[in-house]
N, C-alpha and C positions, 0 to 999 in steps of 0.2 A: 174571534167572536165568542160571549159570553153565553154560552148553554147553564141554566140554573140547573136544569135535571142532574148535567156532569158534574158542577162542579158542587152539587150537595156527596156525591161520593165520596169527595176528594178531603170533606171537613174533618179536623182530626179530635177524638176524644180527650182534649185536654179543655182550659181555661180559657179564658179569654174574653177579649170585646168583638162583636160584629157590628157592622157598618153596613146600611142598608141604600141605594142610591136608584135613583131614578132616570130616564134616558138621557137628560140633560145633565147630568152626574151628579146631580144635588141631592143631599144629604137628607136622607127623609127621616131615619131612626138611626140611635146608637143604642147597644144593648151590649148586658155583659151574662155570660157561662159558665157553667162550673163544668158543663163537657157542651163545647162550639157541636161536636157532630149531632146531639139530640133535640139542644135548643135550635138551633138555623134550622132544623128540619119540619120543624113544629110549624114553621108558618108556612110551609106549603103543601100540609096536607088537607085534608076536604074540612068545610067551616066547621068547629067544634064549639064554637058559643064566643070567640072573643070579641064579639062587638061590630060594630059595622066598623068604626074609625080602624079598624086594625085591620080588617077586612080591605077596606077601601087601600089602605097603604100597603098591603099586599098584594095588590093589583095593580099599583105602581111600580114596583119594584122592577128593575131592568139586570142591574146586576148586584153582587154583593164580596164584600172583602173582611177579612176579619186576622185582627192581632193575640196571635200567642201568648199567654203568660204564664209565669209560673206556679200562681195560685189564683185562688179567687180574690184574695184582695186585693192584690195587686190589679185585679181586673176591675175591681170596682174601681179606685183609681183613676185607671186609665179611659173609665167610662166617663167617670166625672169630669174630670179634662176635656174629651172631647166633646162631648153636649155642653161646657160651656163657651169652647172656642167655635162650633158651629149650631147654635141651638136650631136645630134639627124639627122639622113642622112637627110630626109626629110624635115627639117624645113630649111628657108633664114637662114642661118649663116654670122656673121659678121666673117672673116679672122683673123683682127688683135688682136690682145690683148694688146695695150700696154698702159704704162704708161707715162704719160710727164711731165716732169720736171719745178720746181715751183722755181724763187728765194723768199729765205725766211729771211725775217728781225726780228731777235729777239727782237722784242719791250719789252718784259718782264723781258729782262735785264738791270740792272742797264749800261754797257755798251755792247749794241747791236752790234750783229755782221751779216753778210750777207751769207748765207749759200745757196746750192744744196740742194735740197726736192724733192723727187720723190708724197711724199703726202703731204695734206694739211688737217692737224689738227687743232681742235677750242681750238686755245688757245691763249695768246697773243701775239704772232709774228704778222708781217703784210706780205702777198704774194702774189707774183706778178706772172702775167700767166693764164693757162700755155703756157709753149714754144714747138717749133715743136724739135728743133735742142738744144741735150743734151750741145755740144760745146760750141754752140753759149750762152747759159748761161751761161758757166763755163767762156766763156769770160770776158763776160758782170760782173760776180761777181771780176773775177779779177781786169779787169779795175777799178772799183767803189772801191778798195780796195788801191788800188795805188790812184786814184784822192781823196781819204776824209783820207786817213792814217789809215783806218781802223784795229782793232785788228784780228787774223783768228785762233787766240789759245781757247781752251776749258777752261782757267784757271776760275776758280771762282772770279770774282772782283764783292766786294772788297775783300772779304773775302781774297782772295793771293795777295794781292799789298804787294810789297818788301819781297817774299819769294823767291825770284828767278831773277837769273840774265836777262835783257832782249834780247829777241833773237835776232835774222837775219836782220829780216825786218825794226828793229829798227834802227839801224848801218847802211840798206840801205836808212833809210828815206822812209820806206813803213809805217811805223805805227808809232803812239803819243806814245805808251808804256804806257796806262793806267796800268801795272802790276807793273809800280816803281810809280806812286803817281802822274806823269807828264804832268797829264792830268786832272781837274776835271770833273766831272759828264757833266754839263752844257756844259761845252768847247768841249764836247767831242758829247755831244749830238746837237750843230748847226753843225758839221762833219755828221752824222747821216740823220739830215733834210736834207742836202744838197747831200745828197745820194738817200732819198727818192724824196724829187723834181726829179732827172734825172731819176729812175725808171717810175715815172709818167708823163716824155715825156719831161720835161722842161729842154731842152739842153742850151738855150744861156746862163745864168749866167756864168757855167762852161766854154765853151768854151770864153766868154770873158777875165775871169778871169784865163786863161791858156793862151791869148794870149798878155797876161800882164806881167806874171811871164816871158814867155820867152823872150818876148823883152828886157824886163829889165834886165833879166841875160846875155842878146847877149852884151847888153850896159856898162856891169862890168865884159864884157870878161870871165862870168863863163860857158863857153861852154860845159860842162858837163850837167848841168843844164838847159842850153837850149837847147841841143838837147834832156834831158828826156821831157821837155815840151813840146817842139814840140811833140814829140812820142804821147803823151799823147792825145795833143789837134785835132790828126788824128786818134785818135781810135775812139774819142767822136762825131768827124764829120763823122764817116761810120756810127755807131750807125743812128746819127742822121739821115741820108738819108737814112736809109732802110724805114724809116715811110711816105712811099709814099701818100696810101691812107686813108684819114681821115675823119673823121662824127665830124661836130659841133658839135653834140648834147653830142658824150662821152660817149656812154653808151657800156656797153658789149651784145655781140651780137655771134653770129654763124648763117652764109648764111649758105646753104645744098643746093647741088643739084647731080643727080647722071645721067647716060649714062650708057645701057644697051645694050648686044648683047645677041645670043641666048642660051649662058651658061652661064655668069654671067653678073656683073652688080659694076661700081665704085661708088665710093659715093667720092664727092669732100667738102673740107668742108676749109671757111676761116674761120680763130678764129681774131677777131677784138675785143679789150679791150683797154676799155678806148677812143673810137672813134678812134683808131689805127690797122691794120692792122697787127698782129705781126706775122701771121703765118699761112699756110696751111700745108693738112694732105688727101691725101688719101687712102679709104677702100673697100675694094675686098668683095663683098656679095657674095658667094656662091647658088647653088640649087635654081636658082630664077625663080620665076615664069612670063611667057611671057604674052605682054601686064598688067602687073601690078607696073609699074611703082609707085605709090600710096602705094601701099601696101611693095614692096622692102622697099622705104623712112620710113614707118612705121616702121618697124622692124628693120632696122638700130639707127633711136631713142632710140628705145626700150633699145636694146641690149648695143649702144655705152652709151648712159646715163645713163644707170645704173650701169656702174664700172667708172665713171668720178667724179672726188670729188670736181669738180669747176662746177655751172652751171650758163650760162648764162640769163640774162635779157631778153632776148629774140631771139629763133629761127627762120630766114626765111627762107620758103621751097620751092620748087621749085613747089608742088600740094597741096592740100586739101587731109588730108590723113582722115580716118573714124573714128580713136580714138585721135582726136584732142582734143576733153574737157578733156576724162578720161586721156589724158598725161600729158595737163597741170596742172590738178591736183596734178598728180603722181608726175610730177618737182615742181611744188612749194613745198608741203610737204615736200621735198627734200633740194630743198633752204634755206626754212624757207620763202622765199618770193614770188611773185607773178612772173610765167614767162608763158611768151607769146610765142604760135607759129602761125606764120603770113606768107600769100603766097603774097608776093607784086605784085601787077599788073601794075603798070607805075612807073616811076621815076628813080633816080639812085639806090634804092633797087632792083627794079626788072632788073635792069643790071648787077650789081651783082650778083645776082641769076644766070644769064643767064650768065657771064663768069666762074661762074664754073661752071656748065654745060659744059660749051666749053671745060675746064681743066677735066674736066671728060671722054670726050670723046678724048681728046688728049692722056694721060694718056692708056688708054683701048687700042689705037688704037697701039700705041707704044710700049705696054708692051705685046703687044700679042705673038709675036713672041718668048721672051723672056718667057713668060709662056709656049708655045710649047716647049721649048729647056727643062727648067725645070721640067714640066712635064713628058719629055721622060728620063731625067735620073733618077726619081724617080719613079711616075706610071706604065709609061710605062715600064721603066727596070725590077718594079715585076712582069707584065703582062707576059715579056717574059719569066722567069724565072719560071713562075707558066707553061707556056706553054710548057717550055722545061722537067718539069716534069712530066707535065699533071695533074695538081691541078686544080681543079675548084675557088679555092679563096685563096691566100695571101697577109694579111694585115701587120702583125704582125711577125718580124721574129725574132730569138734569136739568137747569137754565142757566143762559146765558147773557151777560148783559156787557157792554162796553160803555167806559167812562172817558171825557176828556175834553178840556178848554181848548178849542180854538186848535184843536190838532196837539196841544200840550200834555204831555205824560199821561198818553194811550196806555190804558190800562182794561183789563176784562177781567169778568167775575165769571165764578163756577159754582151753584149752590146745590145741594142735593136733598130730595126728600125719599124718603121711604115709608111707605105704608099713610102718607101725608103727615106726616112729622118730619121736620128739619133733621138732617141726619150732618151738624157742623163740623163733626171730625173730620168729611167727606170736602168740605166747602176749598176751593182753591182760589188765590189769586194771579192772575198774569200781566206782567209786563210786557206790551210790545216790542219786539225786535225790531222787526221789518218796515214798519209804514211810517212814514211820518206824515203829518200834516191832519186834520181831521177824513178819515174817511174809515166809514163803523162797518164798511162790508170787510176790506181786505183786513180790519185788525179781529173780524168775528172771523174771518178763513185761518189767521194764522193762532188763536187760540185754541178752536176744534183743531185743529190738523195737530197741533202740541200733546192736546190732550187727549186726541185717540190714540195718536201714536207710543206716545209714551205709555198706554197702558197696552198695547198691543207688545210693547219692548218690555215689560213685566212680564207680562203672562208668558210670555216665551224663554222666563231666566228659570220658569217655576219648573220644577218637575209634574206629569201627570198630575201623581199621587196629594199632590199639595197647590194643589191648582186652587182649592177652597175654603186656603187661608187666606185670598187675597192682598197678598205683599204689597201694601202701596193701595191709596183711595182710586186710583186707575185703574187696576184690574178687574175690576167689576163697570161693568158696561149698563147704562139706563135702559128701561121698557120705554121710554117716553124721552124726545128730547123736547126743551120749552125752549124756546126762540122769544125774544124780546122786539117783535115787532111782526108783519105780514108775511108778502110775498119776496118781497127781497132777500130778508133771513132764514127765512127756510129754504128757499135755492142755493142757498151759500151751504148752507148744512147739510143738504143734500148733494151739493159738489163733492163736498169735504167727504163726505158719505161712502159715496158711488167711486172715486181715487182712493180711498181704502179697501173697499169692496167689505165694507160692514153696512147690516142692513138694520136698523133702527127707525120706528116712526118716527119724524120731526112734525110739529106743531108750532105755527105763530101763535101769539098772545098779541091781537090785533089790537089798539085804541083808539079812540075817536078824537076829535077834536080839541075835546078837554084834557088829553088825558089818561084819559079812562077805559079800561077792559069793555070793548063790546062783544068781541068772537074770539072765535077759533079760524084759523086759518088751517085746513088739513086736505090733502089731497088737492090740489089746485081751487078749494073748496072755502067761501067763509062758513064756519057754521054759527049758529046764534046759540046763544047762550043763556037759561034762566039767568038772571042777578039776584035774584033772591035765594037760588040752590047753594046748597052746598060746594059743589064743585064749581061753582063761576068765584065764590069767596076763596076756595082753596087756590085757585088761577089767581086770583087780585094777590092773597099773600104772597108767592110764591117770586110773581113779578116785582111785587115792592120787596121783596127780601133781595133779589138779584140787585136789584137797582141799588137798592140801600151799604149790600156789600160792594160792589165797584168805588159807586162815592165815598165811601171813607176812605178805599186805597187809595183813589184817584187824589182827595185832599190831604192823607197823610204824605204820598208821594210831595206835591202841590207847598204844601209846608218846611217840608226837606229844604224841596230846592230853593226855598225864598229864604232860608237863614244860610242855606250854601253860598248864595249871589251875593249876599251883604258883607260875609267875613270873609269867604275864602278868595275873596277878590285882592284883598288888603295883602302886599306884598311880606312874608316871613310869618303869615296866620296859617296854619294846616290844622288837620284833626284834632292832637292835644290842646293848642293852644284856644283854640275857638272851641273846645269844649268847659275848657278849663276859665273864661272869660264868661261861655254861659253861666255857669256856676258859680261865680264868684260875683257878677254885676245882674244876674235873674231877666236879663230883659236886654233889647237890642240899644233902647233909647235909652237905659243906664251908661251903656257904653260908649253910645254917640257925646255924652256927657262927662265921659270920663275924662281927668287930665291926665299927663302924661306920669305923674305921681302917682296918682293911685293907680295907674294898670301896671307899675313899676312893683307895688305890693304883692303881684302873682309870681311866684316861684318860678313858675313856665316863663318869665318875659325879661327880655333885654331892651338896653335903652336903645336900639334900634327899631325894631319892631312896636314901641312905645309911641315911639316920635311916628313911624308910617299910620297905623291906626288911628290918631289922631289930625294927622292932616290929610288923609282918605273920608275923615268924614268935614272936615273942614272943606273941603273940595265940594262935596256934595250938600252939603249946606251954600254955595255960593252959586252950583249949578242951576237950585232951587227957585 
């Protein structure tokens, strides 16, 4: 048994992270110490002003664990880590997750090409970014592709020059054709440079030398040619005017500044590289704590730079936050070089600073409403839903739906929500083993029985300790099951239930006539249902998402087997061959049409196998 009193004696004055959990063993706070024995003790002495939130999860508290290190950064680290592998009620949470897109120049090839990266690797390409807008880089590479004739095929050169005929873009005058010889190394590499120049902001050349080409073609009447140049030399001028605001000095940098209200808090952030402005980004902190302005900023660094693979020269923040040295440490280590975070106090830095701010709280102000609307069809729609069955808590819900003609390739769906948002990493599909024929109760018993089980045989491979990484979308169990129909499906679930001895509410998704969502079926109960709440809409999706995933397995399965029945039937046709026939005839009734001549063209085919395909379908044309 866990005695807190004892085991605060027991903490030791070194570093570290602690781990704060509740009786259900979930992760309420992760926190990190520069001495575990003074910090863990601090929250259980008499209230000293930290807030009611802090309050309130100290009241939760059932037990607590905590990891050694050997310094404090290392514990930062290790805090980072796990707040983002369990983002923990309690702790600021950063909202987003995302990643942003890098143009990337294969410098490591003999002829370099300009590609999309969502990461950035140490190797020898060169990259640019990152960008806010996926787009607007897919732009930008095209454009650069079309202005320098650049190659966009994966071929190995040299290694393949003159293996192969050259493509498309060659014929359009998009590319030099380094893969026929057309081009050497050198020639091909001031194309290159002159790609990298415009990457790194140097528009005139290009736009001179485009406004050359086209006049000159207007003046030898190739108007085809002049009007691609034109095209050309107005992409290269929108580029160029987006780069409004610029720093002499060129360095890479990120302003931060963030606008708070009394539930969350934005963080605004320009990304400036290269003394160019190329893009903003803002992030939604979650569970913030009032009047700590400072400390939000803090843990937005934390959090946002430690899954960012580009880092700047220097951060401006909007305060003095308290782990300013040990961060900068932590980023440079990171870098490999030295970065700086700075609160500018006068200048055009600190105006900066201070319009995002502004954009911070524009943003918050404008978007709230929009998070009211979102909120009610997701939160709030489980709140109602849990109300109208009188559940004290639903996070987590499941539904189930079975698909299938005529008893034909029995198939079942597993869709999941959380927080009423689609959670599809979660989503499973299943093939019946057992049942044949149509009958939707014994193939809903033998999916739940799969799918409880098999997360009951996880959870038992996990150690304690790691019980809440959930290895596998089955170790985590629903607050809600959804049943795709009345009283039938829910007694089956509750069989399925009760021979495991796990206790989960079940609920039908009962419909009428049409169709259509009238109740709830709960506790041998219908209950009725607003149509117009939130939560009867969040039931309709929920149900048409179940139903919509089975029918696609159900008709991709469905599909299979009707080009299986047609070839694999045909005596000496197996896997290669009948893929290798798709491929080369696009269609069944190509092949039905085939002679024995042209199936003879496929590498894969002998004149035996020739001759049977063709009078297998001859046969079948007469059966007709």
């Amino acid at each position: 048994m866990f005695v807190i009193e004892e085991e605060l004696k027991k903490l030791p004055n070194k570093p570290g992270v602690y781990i704060m959990r509740d009786q259900r063993d979930t992760i309420l706070y992760v926190g990190k110490a520069i001495n575990l024995h003074n910090r863990v003790r601090s929250y259980f002495r008499e209230n000293i002003g930290r807030g009611p939130a802090i309050d309130k999860m100290v009241s939760l508290i059932a037990r607590f664990e905590y990891i050694v290190t050997d310094s404090e950064l290392e514990a930062l680290v290790l805090e980072n880590n796990l707040i983002k592998e369990h983002s923990p009620k309690y702790n600021t949470l950063l909202k987003d997750d995302k990643t942003y897109p890098y143009i990337k120049v294969t410098l490591g090839e003999d002829f370099p090409r300009i590609l999309f990266s969502r990461t950035m690797k140490k190797d020898k390409s060169k990259y640019f970014g990152p960008y806010t807008s996926a787009g607007a880089v897919k732009d930008t590479i095209d454009l650069l592709n079309k202005l320098y004739n650049l190659r966009t095929c994966n071929r190995n050169l040299p290694r393949d020059i003159g293996l192969d005929r050259p493509c498309l873009n060659y014929h359009i005058k998009q590319c030099l054709a380094p893969c026929q010889g057309n081009v050497s190394k050198e020639q091909y590499r001031e194309q290159v440079e002159g790609a990298l120049s415009f990457l790194n902001g140097n528009y005139s050349p290009i736009l001179k030398d485009l406004e050359n080409k086209m006049k000159e073609a207007a003046e030898h009447l190739e108007f085809e040619d002049a009007a691609r140049y034109r095209d050309l030399y107005n992409s290269v001028k929108s580029v160029s005017q987006k780069q409004k605001i610029t720093d002499s000095v060129g360095e890479d940098k990120d302003i931060i500044a963030l606008y708070q209200d009394e539930r969350e808090a934005v963080v605004q952030v320009f990304f400036v590289r290269d003394g160019k402005l190329i893009g903003r980004e803002h992030y939604y902190m979650t569970n913030v704590s009032l009047n700590n302005k400072p400390g939000i900023l803090q843990d937005f660094i934390k959090q946002f730079y430690a899954g960012t693979p580009f880092l700047p020269r220097e951060l401006m923040l909007q305060y003095e936050i308290e782990d300013a040295e040990l961060i900068e440490k932590w980023l440079s280590e990171r870098k490999g070089s030295r970065v700086y975070l700075r609160v500018p106090k006068i200048g055009t830095k600190e105006k900066l600073v201070e319009l995002a701010a502004q954009n911070a709280k524009l943003i918050l102000s404008q978007d709230r409403e929009k998070l009211k609307r979102e909120e009610g069809r997701t939160i709030g729609a489980v709140k109602e839903i849990a109300q109208i069955l009188d559940l004290p808590f639903i996070e987590r819900m499941e539904a189930f739906d079975i698909s299938n003609t005529n008893g034909f390739e029995n198939v079942g769906s597993m869709v999941v929500y959380e927080k009423g948002k689609p959670k599809r990493s979660d989503y499973r599909k299943f093939r019946i083993r057992s049942v044949t024929g149509p009958d939707d109760y014994a193939c809903m018993k033998e999916v739940l029985t799969r799918r409880f089980v098999h997360g009951m045989e996880e959870a038992g491979k996990l150690k304690e300790k790691d019980i809440d990484k959930e290895f596998g979308s089955f170790t985590k169990f629903p607050d809600l099951l959804l049943m795709d129909g009345g009283r039938g499906q829910v007694n089956i679930a509750l069989e399925v239930l009760s021979e495991l001895n796990i206790n989960i509410p079940v609920c039908g998704m009962v419909k009428d006539d049409n169709h259509r969502t009238r109740g709830l079926y709960f506790n041998n109960v219908e209950l009725p249902i607003d149509t117009r709440s939130e939560g009867f809409k969040l039931i309709t999706r929920i149900q048409d998402e179940a139903h919509r995933f089975a029918i696609e397995y159900h008709r991709s399965l469905r599909s299979k087997a009707q080009v299986k029945s047609v070839l694999d039937d045909i005596p000496g046709v197996g896997p290669v061959r009948r893929k290798a026939l798709m491929r080369h005839f696009k269609s069944l009734e190509e092949i039905r049409k085939a002679s024995v001549e042209e199936l003879l063209e496929l590498p894969e085919m002998n004149a035996g196998c020739a001759e049977a395909i063709v009078a297998f379908f001859k046969e079948q044309q007469r059966e007709r």
